[in-house]
C-alpha positions as CSV (number, residue, x, y, z in Angstrom):
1,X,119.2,125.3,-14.2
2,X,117.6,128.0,-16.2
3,X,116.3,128.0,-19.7
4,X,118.1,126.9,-22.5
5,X,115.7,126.7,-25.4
6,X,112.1,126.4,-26.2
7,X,112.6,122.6,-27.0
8,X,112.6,122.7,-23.1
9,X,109.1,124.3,-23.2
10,X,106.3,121.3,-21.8
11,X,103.9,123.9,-23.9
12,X,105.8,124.0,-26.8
13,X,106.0,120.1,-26.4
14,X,102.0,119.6,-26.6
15,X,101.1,122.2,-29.3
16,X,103.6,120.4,-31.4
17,X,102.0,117.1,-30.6
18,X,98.4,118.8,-31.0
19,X,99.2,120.3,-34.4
20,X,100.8,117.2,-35.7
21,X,97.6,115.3,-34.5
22,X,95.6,118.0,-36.3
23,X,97.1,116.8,-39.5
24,X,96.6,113.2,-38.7
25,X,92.7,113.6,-38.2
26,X,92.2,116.2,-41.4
27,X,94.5,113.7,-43.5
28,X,91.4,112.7,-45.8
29,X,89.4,116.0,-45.2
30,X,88.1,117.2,-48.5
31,X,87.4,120.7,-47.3
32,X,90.1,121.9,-48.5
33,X,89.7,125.5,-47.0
34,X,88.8,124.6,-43.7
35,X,91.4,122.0,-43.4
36,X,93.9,124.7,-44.2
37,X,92.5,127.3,-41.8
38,X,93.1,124.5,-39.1
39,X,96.3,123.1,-39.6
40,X,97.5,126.9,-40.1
41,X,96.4,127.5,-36.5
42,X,97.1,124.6,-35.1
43,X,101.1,124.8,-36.6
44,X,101.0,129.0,-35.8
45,X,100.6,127.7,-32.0
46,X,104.1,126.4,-31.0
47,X,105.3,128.4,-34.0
48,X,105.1,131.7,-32.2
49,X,105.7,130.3,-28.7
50,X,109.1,129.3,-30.4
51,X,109.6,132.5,-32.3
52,X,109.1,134.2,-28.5
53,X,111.1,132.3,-27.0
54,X,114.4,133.4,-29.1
55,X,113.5,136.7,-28.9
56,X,115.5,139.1,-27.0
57,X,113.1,140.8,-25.0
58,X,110.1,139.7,-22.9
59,X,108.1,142.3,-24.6
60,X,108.4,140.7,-27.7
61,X,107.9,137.3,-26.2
62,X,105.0,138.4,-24.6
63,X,103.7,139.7,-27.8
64,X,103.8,136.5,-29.2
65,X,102.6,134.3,-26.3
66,X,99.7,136.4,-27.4
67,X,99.6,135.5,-30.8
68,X,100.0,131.7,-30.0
69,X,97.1,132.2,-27.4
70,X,94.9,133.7,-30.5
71,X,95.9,130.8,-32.5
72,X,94.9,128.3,-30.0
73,X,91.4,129.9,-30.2
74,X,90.6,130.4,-33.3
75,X,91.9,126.5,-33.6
76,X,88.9,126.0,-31.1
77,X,86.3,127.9,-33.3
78,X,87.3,125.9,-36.0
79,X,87.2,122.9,-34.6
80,X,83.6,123.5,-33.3
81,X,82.4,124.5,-36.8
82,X,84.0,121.2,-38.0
83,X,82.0,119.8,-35.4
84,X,78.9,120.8,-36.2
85,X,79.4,120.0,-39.9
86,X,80.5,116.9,-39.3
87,X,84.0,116.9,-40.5
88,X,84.7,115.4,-37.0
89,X,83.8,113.0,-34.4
90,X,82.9,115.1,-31.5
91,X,84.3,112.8,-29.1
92,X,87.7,113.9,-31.1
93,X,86.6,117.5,-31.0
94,X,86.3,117.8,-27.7
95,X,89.7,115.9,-26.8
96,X,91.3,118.6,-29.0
97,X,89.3,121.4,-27.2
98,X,90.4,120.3,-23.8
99,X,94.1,120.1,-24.8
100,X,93.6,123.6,-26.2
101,X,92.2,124.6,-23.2
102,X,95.0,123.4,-21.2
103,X,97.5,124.7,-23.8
104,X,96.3,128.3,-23.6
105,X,96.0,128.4,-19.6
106,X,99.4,127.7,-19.8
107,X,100.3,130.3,-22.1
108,X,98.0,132.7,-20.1
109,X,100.4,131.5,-17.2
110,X,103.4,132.5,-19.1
111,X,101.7,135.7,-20.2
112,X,101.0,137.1,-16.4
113,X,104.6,135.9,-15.2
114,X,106.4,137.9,-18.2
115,X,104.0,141.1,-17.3
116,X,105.4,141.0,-13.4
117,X,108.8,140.4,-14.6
118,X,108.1,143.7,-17.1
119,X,106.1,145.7,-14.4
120,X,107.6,145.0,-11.0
């Protein structure tokens, strides 16, 4: 059976449970600014792999695979700088990190499949 929605989407599925978690650690963060820069990137991740999804073209969902690969990096900047400020454990940091990691090989997965399908 083919694709019904980007519910169905395993990658979808982690980056909502990644942002979600990002929330849950930065609940008492007091760095107001960074803690909004992070929960904005961590949310714009399965945001734009949803927003893709629905599109009607694979260009366009393509272009926004991008967008959520971006996200999931500059979600992995951040969380380094939080890191090294201390704002979090880096036993947390890097469990984030590696599920970033995973999350945007998949999306670069997605990203070469939609390019053969555009450029036989």
């Amino acid at each position: 059976m083919g694709y019904r929605s980007f519910e169905e989407l395993e990658v979808w599925k982690q980056a909502c449970r990644l942002a979600a978690r990002m929330y849950r650690e930065l609940k008492n963060c007091r760095d107001f600014g960074l803690k909004d820069q992070m929960t904005r990137s961590a949310v714009s991740i399965p945001s734009n792999i949803a927003e893709g999804a629905e599109r009607d073209s694979k260009q366009e969902y393509l272009r926004f695979i991008h967008i959520a690969k971006g996200s999931a990096a500059e979600l992995r900047t951040q969380l380094y700088i939080a890191s090294d400020i201390g704002l979090l454990d880096k036993t947390i940091v890097n469990e984030l990190v590696s599920e970033l990691k995973h999350i945007s090989a998949t999306l670069q997965s997605i990203s070469n499949t939609l390019k053969q399908r555009l450029n036989p």
